[in-house]
C-alpha positions as a Markdown table, in Angstrom:
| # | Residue | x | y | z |
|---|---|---|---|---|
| 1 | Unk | 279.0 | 68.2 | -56.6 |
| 2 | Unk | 280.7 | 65.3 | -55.2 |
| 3 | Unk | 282.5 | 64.5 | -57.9 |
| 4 | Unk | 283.7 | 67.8 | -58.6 |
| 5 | Unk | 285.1 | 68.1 | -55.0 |
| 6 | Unk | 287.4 | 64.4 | -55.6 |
| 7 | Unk | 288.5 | 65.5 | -58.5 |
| 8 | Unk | 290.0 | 69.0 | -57.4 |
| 9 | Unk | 287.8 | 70.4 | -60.3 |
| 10 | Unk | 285.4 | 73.3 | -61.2 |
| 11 | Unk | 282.2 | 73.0 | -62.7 |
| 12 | Unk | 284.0 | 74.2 | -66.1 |
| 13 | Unk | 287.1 | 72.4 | -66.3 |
| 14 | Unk | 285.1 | 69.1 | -65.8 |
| 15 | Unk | 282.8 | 70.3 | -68.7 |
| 16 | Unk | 285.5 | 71.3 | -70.7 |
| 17 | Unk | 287.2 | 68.0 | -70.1 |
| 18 | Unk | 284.0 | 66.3 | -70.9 |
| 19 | Unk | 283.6 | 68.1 | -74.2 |
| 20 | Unk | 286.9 | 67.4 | -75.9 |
| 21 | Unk | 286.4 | 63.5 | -74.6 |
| 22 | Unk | 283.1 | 63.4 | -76.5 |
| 23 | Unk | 284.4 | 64.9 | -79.5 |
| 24 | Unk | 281.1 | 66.8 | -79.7 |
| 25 | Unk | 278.5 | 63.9 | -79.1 |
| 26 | Unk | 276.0 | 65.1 | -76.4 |
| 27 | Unk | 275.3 | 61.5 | -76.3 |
| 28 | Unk | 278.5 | 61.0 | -74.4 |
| 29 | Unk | 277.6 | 63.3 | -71.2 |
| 30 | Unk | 274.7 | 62.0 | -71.0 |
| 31 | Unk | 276.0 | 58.1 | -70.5 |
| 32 | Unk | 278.6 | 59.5 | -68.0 |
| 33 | Unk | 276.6 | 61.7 | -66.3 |
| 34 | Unk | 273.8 | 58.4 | -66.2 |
| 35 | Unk | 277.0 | 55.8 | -65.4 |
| 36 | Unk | 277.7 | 58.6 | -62.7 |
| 37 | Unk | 274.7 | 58.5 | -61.2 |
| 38 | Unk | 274.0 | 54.9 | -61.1 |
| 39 | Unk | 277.4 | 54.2 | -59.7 |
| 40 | Unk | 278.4 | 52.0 | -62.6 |
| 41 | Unk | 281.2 | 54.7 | -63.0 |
| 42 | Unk | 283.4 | 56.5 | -60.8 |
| 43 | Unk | 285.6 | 59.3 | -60.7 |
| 44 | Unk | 288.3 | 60.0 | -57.8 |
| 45 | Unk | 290.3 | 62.0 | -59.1 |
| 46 | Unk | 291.2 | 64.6 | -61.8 |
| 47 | Unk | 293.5 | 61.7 | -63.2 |
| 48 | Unk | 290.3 | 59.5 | -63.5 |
| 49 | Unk | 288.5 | 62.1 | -65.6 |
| 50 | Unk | 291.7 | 62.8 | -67.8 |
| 51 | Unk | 291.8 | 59.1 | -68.3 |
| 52 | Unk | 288.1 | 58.9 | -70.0 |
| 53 | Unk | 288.2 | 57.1 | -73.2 |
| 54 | Unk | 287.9 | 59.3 | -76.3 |
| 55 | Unk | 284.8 | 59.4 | -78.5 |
| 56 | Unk | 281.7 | 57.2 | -78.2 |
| 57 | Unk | 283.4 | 54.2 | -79.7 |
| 58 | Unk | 286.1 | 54.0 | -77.2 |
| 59 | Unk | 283.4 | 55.1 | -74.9 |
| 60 | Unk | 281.2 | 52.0 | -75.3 |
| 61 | Unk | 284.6 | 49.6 | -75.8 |
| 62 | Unk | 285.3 | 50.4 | -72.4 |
| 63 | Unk | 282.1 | 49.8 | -70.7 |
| 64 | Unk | 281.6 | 46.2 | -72.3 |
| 65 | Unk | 285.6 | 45.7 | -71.0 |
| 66 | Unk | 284.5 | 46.7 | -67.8 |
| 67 | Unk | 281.3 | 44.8 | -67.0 |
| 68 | Unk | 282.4 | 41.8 | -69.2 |
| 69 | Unk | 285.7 | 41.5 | -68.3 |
| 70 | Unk | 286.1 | 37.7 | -69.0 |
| 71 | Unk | 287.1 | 36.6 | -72.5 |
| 72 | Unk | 285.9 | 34.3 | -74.2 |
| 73 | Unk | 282.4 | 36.2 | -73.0 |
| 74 | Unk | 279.3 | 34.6 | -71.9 |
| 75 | Unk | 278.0 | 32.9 | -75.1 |
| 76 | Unk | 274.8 | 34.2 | -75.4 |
| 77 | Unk | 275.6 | 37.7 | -74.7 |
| 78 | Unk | 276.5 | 38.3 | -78.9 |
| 79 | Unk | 273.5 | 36.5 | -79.8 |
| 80 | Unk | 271.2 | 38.5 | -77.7 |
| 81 | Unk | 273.1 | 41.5 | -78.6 |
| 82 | Unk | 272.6 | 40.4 | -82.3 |
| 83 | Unk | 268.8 | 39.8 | -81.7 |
| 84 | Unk | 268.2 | 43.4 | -80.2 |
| 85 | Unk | 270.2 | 45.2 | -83.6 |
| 86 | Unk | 267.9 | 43.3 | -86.2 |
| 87 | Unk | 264.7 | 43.3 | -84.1 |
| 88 | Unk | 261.4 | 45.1 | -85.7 |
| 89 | Unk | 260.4 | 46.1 | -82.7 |
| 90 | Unk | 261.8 | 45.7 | -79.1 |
| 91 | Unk | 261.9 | 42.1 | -77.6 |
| 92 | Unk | 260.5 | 40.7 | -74.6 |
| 93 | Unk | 262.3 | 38.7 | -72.3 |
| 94 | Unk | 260.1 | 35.4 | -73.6 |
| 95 | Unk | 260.9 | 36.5 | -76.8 |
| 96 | Unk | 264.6 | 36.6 | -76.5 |
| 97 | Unk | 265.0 | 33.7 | -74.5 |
| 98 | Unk | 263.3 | 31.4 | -77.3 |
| 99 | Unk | 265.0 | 33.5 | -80.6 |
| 100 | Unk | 268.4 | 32.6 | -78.5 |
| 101 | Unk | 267.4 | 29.3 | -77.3 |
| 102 | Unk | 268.4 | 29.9 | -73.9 |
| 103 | Unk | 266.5 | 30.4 | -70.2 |
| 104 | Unk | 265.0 | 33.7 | -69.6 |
| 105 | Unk | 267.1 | 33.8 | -66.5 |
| 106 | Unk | 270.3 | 33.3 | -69.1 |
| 107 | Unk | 269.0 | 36.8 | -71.0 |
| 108 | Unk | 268.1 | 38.9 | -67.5 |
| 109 | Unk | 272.3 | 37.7 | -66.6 |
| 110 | Unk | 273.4 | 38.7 | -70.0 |
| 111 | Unk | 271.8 | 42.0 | -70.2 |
| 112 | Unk | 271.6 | 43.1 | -66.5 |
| 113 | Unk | 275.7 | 44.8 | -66.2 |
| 114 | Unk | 274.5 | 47.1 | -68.9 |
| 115 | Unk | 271.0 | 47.4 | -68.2 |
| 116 | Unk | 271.7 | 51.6 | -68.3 |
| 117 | Unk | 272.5 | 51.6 | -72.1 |
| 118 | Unk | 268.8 | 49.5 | -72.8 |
| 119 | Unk | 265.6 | 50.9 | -73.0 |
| 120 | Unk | 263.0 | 49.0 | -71.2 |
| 121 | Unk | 259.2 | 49.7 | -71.7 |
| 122 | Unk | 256.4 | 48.2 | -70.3 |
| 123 | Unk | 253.5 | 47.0 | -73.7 |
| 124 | Unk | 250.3 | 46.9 | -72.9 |
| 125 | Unk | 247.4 | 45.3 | -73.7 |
| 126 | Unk | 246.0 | 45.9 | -77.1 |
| 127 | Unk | 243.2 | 47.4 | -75.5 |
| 128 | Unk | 246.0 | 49.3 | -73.1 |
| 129 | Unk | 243.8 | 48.3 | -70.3 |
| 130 | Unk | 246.2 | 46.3 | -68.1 |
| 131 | Unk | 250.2 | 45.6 | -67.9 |
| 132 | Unk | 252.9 | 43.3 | -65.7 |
| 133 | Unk | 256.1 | 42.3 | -65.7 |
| 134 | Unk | 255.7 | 39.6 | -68.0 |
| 135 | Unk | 255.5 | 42.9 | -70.8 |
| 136 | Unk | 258.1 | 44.5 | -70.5 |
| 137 | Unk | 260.2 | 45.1 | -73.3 |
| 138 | Unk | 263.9 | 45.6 | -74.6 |
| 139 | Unk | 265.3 | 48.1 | -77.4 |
| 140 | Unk | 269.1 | 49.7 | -76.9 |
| 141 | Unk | 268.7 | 52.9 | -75.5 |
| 142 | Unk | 270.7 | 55.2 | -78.8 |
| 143 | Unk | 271.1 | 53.4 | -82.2 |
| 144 | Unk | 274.5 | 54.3 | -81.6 |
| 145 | Unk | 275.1 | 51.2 | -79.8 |
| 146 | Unk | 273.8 | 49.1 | -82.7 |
| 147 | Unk | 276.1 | 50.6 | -84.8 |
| 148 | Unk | 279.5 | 50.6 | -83.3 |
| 149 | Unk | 278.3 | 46.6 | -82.3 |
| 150 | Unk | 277.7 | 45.7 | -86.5 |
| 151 | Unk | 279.8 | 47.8 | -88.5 |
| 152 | Unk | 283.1 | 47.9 | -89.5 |
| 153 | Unk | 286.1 | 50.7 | -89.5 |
| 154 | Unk | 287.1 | 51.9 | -93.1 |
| 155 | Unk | 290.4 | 51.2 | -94.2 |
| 156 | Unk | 291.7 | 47.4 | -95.6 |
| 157 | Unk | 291.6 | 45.8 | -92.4 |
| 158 | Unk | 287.8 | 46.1 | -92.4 |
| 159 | Unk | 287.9 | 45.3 | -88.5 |
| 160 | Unk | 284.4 | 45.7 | -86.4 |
| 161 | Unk | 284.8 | 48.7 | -84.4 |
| 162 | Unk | 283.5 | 47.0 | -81.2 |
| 163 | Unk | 285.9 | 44.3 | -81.4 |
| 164 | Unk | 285.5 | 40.8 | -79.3 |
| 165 | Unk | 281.8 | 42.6 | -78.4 |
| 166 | Unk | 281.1 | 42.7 | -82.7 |
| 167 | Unk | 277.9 | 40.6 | -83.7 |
| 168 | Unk | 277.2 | 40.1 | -87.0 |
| 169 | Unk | 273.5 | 41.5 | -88.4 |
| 170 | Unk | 273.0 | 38.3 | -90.6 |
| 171 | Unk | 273.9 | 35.7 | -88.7 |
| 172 | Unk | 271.1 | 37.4 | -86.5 |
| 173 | Unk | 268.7 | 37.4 | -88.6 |
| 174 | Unk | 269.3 | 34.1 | -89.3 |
| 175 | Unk | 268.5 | 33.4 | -86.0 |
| 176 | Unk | 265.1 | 34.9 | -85.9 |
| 177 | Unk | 264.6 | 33.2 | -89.5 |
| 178 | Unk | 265.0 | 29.5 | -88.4 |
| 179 | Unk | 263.1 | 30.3 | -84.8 |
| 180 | Unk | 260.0 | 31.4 | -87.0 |
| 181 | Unk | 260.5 | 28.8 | -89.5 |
| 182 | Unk | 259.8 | 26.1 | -86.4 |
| 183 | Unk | 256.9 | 28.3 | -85.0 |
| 184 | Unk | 254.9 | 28.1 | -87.9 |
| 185 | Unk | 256.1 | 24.6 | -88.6 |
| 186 | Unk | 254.8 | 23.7 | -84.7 |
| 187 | Unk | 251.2 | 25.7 | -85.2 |
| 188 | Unk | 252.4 | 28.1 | -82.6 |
| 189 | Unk | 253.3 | 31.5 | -84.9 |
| 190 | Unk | 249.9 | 33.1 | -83.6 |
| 191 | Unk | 251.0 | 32.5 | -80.2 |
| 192 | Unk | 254.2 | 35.2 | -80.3 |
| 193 | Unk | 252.8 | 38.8 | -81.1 |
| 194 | Unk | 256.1 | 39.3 | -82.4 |
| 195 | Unk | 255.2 | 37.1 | -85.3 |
| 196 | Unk | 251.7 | 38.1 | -85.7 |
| 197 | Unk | 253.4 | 41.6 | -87.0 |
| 198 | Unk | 256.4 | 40.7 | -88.3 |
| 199 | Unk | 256.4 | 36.8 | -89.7 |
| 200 | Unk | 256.8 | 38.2 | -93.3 |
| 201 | Unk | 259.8 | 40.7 | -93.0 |
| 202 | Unk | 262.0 | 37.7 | -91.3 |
| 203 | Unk | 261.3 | 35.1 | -94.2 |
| 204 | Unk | 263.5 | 34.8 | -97.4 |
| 205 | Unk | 261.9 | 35.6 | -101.1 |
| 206 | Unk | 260.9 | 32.4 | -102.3 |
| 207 | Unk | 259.1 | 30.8 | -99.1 |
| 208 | Unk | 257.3 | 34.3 | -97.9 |
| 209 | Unk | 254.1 | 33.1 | -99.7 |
| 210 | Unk | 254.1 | 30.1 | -99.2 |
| 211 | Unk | 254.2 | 30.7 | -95.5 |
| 212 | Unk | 251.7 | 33.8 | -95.2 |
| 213 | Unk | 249.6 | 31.9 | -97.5 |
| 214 | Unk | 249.6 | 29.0 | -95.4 |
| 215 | Unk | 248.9 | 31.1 | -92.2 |
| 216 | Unk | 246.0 | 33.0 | -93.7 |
| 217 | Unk | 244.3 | 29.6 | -93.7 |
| 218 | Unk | 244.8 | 29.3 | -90.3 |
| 219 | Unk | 241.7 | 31.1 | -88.0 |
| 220 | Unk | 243.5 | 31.6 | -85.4 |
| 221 | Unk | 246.4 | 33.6 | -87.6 |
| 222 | Unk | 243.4 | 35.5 | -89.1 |
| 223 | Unk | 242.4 | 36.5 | -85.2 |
| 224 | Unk | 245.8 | 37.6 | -84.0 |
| 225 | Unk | 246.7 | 39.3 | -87.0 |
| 226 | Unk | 243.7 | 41.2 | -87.3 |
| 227 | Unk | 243.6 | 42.2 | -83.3 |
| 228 | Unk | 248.1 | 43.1 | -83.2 |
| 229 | Unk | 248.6 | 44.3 | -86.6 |
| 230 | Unk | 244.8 | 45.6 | -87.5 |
| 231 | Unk | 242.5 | 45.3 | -90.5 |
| 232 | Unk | 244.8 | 47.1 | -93.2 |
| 233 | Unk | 247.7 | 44.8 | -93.0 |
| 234 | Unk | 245.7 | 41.6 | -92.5 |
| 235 | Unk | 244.0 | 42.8 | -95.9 |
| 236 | Unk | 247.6 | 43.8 | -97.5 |
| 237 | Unk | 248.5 | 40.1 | -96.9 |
| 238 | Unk | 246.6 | 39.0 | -99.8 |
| 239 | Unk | 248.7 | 41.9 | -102.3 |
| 240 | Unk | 250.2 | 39.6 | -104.8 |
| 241 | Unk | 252.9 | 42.2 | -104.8 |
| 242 | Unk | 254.1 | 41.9 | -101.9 |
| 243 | Unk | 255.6 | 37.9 | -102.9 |
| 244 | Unk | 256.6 | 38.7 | -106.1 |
| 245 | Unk | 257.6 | 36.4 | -108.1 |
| 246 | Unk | 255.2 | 33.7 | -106.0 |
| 247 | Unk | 251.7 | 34.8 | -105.6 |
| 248 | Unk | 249.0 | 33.4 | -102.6 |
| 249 | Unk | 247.5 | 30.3 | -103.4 |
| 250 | Unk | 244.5 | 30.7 | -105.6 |
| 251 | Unk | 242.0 | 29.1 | -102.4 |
| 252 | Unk | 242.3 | 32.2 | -101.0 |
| 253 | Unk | 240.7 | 34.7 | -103.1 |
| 254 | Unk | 237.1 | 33.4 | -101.2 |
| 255 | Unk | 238.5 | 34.3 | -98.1 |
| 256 | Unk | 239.9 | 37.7 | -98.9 |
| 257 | Unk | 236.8 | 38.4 | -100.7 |
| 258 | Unk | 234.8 | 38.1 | -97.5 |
| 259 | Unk | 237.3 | 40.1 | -95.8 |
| 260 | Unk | 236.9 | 43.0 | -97.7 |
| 261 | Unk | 232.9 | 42.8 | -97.8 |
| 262 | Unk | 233.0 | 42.4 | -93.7 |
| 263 | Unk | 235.5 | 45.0 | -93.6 |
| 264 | Unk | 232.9 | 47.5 | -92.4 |
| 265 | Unk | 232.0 | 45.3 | -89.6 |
| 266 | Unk | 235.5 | 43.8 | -88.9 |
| 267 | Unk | 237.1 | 47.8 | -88.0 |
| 268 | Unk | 233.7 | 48.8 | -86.0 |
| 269 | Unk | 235.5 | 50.0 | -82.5 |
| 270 | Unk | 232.7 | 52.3 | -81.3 |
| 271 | Unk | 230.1 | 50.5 | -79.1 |
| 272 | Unk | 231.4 | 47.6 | -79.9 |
| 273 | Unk | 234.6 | 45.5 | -80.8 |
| 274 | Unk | 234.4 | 44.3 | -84.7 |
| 275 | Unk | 237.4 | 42.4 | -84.5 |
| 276 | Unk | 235.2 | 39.7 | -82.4 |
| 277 | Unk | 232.9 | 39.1 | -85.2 |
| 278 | Unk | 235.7 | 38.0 | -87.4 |
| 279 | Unk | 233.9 | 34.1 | -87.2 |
| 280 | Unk | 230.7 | 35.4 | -87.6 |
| 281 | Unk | 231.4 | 37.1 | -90.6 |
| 282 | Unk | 233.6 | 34.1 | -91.8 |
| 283 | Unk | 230.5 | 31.6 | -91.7 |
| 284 | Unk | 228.0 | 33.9 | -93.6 |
């Protein structure tokens, strides 16, 4: 191996070396053997492998050093570092760019020097039929990357282990809060499939149903919600339990009621697609 051959090493002092650097965590070869690969890293010399940081914290700390050398950093690298640790499920590019209020191209520059610690995934159709680039989606690559960005060492000082890199989970979720807030206000909450699943675990107590209640009025809510997040969770909208202390508006018991007596219809897959008789079985 190349690197082996710089470095004036054997096979098992360089895995030796590696060990004690990692302080156990598998994880750790495995993002220097990738940064290795890629190029992102390189080692010259046995000095250069001696001179690894120590554990994964010190591990990540000097990656972000390294590919964001500048400080202050780019301002919307924390909050779309924020946005991907309090995500429900991994963000699209779209997604992103509207949670952070910046350009899509903003998010690719942002992302792109550490593109080998994310997880990207291309979502298909619902029907999985077809995908393209306009799908692909973002998630870290190990939740230990979420974790040394959002908490804190022990001790008095109470410092965030990743330092000038730290985001804070609720000013994130914050974020997403307001940006679904002004979807729903703007009619446009059945446009994002990220909100079709997950509009009610990003709203506070005392305005959850007020909002669902107000969505499950809406037919086209009714249509995305029952195609994205399927027949059992558009009916567990209407669980008073779920809002406590609020409960749904009272209007809605008609419609839930027809819900349930189409539900036979509505989850038909064989043959043919009951999810497109939702407003036929509506107008009965």
């Amino acid at each position: 191996m190349a690197v082996l051959q710089r470095a004036g090493m054997t096979a098992a002092e360089m895995a030796s070396t590696v060990q004690e650097k990692s302080c156990g965590k598998f994880l750790y070869a495995v993002t220097l053997l990738r940064g290795l690969t890629s190029g992102s890293r390189t080692i010259q010399s046995r000095a250069d492998l001696e001179a690894l940081p120590k554990g994964m914290d010190d591990f990540y700390k000097d990656i972000f050093n390294q590919r964001f050398p500048a400080a202050p950093t780019n301002p919307a690298l924390q909050p779309l570092l924020g946005l991907l640790c309090v995500k429900q499920q991994p963000l699209g590019f779209r997604e992103l760019a509207a949670m952070a209020q910046v350009s899509e191209d903003q998010v690719s520059d942002c992302l792109e020097p550490i593109a080998d610690l994310l997880r990207f995934q291309l979502s298909p159709d619902s029907d999985g039929s077809t995908v393209n680039d306009d799908d692909w989606r973002i998630s870290f690559d190990h939740v230990s990357l979420e974790q040394w960005l959002t908490a804190k060492n022990d001790g008095p000082s109470r410092r965030y282990r990743a330092g000038r890199f730290a985001v804070d989970p609720d000013t994130a979720k914050e974020q997403i809060h307001t940006w679904a807030l002004a979807e729903v206000q703007a009619n446009r909450a059945h446009t994002w499939p990220y909100l079709v699943r997950h509009l009610a675990s990003h709203l506070n107590d005392d305005e959850r149903a007020r909002v669902i209640g107000g969505q499950l009025l809406q037919f086209h809510w009714l249509q995305a919600r029952l195609k994205l997040a399927g027949l059992t969770a558009l009916l567990g909208d209407f669980n008073p339990t779920q809002y406590t202390p609020s409960t749904l508006p009272p209007e809605l018991a008609p419609l839930e009621r027809a819900l349930r007596l189409s539900a036979h219809v509505l989850s038909q897959e064989e043959g043919w697609n009951g999810q497109e008789q939702l407003a036929s079985q509506l107008d009965r």
